[in-house]
VOGUPA-649776 format. One line per 10 residues: number of its first residue (from 1); their letters; for each residue x, y negated, z of N, C-alpha, C. Coordinates in steps of 0.001 Angstrom, whole numbers, plus 500000, padded with zeros to 6 digits. Last residue first. Layout:
N
NUM) A) X Y Z X Y Z X Y Z  ...
***
This chain:
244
244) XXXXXXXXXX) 517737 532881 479961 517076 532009 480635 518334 531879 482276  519814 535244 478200 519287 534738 478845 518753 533463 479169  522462 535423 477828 522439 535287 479448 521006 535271 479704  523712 534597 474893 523999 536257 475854 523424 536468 477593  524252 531284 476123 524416 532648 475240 524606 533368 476158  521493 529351 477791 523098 530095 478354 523029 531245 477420  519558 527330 479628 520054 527869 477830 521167 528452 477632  517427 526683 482135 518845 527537 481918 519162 527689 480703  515363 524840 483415 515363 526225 482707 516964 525765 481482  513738 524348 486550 515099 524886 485467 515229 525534 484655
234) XXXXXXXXXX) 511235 522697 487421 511960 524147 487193 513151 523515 486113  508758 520679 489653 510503 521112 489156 510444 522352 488550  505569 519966 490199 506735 521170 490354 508153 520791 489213  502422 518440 491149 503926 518264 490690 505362 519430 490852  499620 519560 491873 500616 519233 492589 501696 519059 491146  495976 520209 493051 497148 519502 492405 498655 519083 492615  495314 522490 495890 495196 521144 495510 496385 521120 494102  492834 524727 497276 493645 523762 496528 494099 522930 495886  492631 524985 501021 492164 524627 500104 493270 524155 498860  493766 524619 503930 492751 525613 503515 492231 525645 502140
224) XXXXXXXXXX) 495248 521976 503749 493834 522168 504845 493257 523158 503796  496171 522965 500801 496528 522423 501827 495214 522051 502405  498516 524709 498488 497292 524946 499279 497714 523405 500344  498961 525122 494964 499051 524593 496147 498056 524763 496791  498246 528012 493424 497898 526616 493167 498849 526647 494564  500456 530075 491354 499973 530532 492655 499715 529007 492776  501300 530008 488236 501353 529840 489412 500232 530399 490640  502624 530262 484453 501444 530134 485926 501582 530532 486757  503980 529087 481519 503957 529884 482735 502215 529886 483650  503636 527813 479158 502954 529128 478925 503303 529676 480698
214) XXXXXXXXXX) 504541 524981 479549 503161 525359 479401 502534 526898 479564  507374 525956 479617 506816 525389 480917 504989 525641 480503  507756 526432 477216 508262 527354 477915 506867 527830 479223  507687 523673 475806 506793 525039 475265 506625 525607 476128  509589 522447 477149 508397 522499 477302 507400 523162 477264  512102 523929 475749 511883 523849 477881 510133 523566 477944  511585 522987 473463 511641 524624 473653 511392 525115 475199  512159 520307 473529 511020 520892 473304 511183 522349 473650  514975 520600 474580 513844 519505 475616 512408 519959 475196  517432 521184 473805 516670 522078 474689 515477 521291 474956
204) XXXXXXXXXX) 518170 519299 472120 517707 520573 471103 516941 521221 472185  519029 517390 474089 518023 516963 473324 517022 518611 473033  521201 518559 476810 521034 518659 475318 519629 518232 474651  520351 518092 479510 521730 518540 478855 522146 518152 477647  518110 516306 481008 518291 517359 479984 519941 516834 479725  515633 515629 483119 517122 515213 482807 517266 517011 482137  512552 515834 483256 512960 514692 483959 515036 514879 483502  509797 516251 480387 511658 516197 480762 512173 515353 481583  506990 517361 481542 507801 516352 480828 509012 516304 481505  503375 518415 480855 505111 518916 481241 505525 517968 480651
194) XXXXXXXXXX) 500126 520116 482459 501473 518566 481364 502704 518689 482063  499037 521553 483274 498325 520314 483004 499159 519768 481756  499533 524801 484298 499757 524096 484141 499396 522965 482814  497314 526525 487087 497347 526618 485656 498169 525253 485179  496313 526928 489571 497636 527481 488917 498657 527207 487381  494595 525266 489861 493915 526996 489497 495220 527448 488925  494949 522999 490358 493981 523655 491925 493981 525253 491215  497914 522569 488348 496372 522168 488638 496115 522855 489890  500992 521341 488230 500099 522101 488350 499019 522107 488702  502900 519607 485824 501488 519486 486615 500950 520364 486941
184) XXXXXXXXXX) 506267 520142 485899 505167 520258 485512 504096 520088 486245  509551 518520 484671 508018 518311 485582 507007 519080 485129  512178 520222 484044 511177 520497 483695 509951 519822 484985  515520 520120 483199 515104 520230 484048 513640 519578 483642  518182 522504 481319 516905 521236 481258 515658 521168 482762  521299 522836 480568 520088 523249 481567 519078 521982 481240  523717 524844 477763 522887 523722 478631 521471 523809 479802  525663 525382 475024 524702 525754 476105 524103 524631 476843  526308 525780 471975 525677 525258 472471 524690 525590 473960  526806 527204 469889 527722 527588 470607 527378 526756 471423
174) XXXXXXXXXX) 525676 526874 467239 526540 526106 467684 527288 526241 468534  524069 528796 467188 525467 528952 465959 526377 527969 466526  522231 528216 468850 522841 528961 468982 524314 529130 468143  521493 525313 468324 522619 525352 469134 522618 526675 469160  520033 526329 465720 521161 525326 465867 521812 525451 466452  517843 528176 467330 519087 528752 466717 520127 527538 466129  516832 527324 470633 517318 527199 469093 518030 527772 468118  515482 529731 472613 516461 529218 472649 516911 529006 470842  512680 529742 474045 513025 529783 472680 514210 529503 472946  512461 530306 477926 511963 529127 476398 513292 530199 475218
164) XXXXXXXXXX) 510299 533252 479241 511755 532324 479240 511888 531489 477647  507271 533286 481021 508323 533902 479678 509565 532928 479907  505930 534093 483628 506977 532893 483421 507702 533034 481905  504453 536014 484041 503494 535151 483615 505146 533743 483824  505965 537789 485321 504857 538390 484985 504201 537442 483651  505065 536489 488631 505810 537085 488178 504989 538099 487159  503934 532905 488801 503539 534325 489108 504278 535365 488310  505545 530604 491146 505570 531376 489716 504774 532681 489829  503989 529168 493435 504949 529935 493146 504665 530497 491925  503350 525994 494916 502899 526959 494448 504494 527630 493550
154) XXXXXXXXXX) 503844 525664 498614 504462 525250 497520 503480 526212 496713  501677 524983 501386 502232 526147 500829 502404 525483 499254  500697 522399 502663 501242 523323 503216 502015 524776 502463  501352 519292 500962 501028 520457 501049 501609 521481 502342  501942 515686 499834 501771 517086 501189 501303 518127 501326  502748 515021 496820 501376 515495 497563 502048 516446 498687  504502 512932 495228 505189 513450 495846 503325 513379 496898  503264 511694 492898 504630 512448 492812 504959 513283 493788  499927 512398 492560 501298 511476 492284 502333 512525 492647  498340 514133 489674 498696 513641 490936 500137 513013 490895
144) XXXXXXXXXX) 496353 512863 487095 497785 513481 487332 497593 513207 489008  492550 513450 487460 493843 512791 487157 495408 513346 487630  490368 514770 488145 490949 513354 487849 491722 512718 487488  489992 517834 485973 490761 516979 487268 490452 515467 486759  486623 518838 486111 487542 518622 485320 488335 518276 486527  484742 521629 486510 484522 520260 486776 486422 519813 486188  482880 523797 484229 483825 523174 484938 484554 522089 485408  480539 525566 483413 480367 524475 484077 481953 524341 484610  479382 528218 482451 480332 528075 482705 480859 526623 483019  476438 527081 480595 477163 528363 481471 478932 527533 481397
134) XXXXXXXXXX) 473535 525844 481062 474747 526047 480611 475463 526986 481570  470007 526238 479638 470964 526902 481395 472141 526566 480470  467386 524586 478970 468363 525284 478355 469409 524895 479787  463553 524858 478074 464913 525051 479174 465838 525443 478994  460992 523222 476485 462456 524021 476900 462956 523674 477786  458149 522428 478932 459281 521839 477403 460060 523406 477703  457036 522376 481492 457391 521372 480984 458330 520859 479926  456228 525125 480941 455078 524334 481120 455628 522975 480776  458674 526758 479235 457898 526546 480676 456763 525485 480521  460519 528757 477650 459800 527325 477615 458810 527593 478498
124) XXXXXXXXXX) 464265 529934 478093 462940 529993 477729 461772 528743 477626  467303 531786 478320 466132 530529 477949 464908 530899 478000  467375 533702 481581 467347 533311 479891 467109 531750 479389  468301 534382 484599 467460 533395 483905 467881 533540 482774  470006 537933 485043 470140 536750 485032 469022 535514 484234  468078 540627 487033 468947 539817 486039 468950 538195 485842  467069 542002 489030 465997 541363 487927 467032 540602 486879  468871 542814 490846 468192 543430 489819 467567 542884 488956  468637 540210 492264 469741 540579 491827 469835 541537 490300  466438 540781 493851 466709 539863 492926 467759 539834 492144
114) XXXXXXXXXX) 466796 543170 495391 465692 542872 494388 465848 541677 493805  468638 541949 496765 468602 543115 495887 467785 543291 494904  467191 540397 498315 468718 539740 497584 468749 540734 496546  463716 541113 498008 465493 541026 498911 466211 540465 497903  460512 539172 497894 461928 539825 497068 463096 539512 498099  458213 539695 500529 459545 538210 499969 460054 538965 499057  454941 540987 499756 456323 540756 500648 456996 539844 499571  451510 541967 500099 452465 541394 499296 453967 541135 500168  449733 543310 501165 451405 544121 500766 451919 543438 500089  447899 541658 502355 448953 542283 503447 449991 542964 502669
104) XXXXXXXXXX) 447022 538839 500721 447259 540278 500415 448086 540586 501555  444954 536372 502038 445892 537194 502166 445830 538622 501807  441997 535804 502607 442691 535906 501091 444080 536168 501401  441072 536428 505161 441254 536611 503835 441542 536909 502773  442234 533747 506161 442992 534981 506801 442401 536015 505606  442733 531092 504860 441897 532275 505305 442603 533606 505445  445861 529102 504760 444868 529534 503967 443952 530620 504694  446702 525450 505192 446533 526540 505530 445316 527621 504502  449479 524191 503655 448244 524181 503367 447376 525404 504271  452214 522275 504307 451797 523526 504062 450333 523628 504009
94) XXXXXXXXXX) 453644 519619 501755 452726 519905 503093 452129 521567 503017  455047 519645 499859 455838 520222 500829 454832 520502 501849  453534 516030 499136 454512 517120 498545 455404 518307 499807  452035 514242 500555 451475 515592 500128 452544 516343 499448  452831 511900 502614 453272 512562 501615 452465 513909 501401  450102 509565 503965 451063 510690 503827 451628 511387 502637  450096 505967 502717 449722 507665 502570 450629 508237 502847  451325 504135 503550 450338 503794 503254 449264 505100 503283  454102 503734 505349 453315 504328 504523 451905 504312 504256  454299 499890 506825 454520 502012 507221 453754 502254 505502
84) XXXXXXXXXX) 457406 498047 506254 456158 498308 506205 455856 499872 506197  458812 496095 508637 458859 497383 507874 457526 497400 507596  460238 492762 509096 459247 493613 509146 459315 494288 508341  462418 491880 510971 462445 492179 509721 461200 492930 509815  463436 488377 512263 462732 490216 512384 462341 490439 511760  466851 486970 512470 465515 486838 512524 464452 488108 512087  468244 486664 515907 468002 487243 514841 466341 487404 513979  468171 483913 518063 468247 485427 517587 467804 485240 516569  469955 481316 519037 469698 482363 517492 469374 483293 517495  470960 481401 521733 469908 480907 521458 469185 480655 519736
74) XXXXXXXXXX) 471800 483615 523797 471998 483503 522446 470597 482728 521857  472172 482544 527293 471753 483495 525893 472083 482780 525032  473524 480822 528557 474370 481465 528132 473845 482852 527535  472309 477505 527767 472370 478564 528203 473127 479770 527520  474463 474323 529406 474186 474943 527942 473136 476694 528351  473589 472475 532379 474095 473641 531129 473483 474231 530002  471861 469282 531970 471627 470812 532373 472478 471798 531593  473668 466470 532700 472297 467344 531554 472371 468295 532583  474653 464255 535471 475697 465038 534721 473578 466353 533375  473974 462800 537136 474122 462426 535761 473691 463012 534930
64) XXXXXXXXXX) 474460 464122 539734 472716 463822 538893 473229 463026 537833  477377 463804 539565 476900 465596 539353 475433 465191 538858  478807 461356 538514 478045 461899 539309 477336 463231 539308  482017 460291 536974 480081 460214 536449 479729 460927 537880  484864 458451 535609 483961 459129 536631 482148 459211 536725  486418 458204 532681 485537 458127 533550 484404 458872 534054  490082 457022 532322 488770 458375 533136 487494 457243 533273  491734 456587 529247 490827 456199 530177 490157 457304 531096  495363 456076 528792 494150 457194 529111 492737 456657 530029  497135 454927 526833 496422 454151 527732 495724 455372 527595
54) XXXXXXXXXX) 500711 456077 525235 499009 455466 525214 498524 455328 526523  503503 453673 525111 502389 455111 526283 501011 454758 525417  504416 451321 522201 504193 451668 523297 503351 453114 523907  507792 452824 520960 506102 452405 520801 505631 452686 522021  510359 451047 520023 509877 451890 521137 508208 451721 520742  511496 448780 518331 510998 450507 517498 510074 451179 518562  512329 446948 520407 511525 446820 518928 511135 448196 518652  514292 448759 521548 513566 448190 522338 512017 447573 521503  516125 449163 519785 515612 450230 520479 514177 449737 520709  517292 446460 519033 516508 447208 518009 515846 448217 518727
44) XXXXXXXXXX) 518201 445594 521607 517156 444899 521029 516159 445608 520146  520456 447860 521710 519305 447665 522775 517753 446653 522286  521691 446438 519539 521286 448392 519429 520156 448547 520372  522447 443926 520030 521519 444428 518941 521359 445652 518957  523933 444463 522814 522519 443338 522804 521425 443594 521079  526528 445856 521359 525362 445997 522523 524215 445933 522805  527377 443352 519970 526788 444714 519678 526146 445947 519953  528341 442027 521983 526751 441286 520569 526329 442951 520192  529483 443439 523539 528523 442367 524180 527382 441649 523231  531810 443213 521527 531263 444357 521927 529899 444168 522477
34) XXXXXXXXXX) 532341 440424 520705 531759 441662 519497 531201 442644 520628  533322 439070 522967 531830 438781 522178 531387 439934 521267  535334 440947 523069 533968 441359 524351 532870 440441 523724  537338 440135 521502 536528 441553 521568 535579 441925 522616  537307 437318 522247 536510 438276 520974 536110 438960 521045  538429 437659 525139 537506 436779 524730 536599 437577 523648  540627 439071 523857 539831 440251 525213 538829 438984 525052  541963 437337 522247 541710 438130 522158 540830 438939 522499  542529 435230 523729 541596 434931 523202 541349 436070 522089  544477 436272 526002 543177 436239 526465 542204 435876 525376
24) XXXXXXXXXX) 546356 436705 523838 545548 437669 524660 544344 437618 525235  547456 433598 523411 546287 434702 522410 545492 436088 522956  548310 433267 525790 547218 432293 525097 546325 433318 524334  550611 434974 526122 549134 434849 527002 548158 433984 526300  551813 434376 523918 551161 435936 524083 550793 435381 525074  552877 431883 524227 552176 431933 523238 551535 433291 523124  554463 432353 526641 553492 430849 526530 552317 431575 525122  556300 433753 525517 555779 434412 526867 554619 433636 527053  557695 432447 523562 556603 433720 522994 556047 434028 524544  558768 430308 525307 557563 429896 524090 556663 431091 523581
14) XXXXXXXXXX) 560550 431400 526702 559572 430596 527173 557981 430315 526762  562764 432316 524766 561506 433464 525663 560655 432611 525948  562132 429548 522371 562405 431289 522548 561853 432104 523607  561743 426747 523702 562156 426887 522514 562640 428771 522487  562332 424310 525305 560742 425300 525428 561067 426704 524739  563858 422396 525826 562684 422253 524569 561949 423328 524664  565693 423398 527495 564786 422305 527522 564025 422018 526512  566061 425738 526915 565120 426052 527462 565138 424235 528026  568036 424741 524708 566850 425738 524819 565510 425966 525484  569920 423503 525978 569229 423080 525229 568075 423722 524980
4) XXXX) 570859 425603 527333 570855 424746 528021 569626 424117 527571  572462 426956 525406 571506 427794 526088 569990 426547 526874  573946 424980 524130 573062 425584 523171 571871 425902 524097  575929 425092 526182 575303 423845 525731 574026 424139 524971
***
């Protein structure tokens, strides 16, 4: 009776099967106005922003139009410097000829020997003032070299000429050994420039290593045939009873 009733009023499956098609379709309705609007504004906005091709114009001319090439000299030259000549020959150096004459036939050149003999220039005063000769003229160094100069031949201690450093008597009582390691500058003449402590053991050894280092000498560096300035290492050893 119930069932009966039911589906004469419409009333359960009838009604949700009635009422899900209605809304479905006004569903897939919506969601295609949204999609279909949203669409139409991404394409609109594109379409707004796009800027328009530029426009290229040609235009065509005729070869008798057309000037005359550029030319392909240099149409700057340079501008010309005028020299001016001497006005007078130089007279300094010009040889002068003289009469056959007045030539002495025994006069001759002084040899090397003969000059040699005559000894060395003095002071003296000449026609244009005193004259004073220095002696012994030595050109100085420029400067430290850097650290590390290419050479062909190291320079070598000259045996003979290395004394061995002071060893303190502090650290001797002390019982105090140690090594000091020694930069020195050697010059083009063997001779050393300046010394300085690259790593020490002990402080007490650092002046006495120096001292040391100044009083040695060398054999210079050589390089292309010639010598040069250079940078050297040594060790020097503080060891009781031993020695350097």
């Amino acid at each position: 009776m119930a069932t009966a009733t039911a589906e004469k009023t419409g009333y359960g499956y009838q009604e949700l099967r009635t009422l899900s098609r209605k809304y479905s379709m006004t569903a897939l309705i919506i969601a295609g106005s949204f999609h279909f609007g949203g669409m139409g504004v991404y394409y609109g906005v594109q379409a707004l922003l796009e800027e328009d091709e530029p426009v290229y114009s040609v235009r065509i001319m005729k070869y008798s139009d057309l000037g005359p090439p550029p030319s392909i000299t240099n149409s700057q030259a340079a501008p010309a410097v005028s020299v001016e000549a001497p006005t007078a020959k130089p007279t300094v150096g010009t040889p002068v000829p003289v009469p056959d004459a007045e030539i002495n036939p025994e006069q001759t050149i002084a040899s090397q020997e003969e000059m040699a003999q005559t000894g060395p220039i003095g002071e003296g005063e000449g026609a244009g003032g005193p004259v004073e000769i220095e002696s012994d003229v030595k050109i100085e160094e420029d400067g430290p070299p850097p650290d590390f100069v290419p050479v062909e031949k190291q320079p070598q201690p000259l045996p003979g000429n290395n004394p061995a450093p002071v060893y303190p008597e502090i650290a001797r009582r002390a019982g105090v050994e140690g090594t000091v390691w020694v930069k020195i500058w050697v010059d083009k003449e063997g001779n050393p420039k300046k010394a300085q402590v690259l790593k020490s053991d002990a402080e007490l050894f650092n002046q006495p290593a120096i001292d040391a280092a100044m009083r040695w000498k060398f054999t210079p560096a050589i390089m292309n045939n010639g010598p040069v300035s250079v940078w050297v290492s040594i060790p020097f050893k503080f060891k009781l009873n031993a020695g350097r």
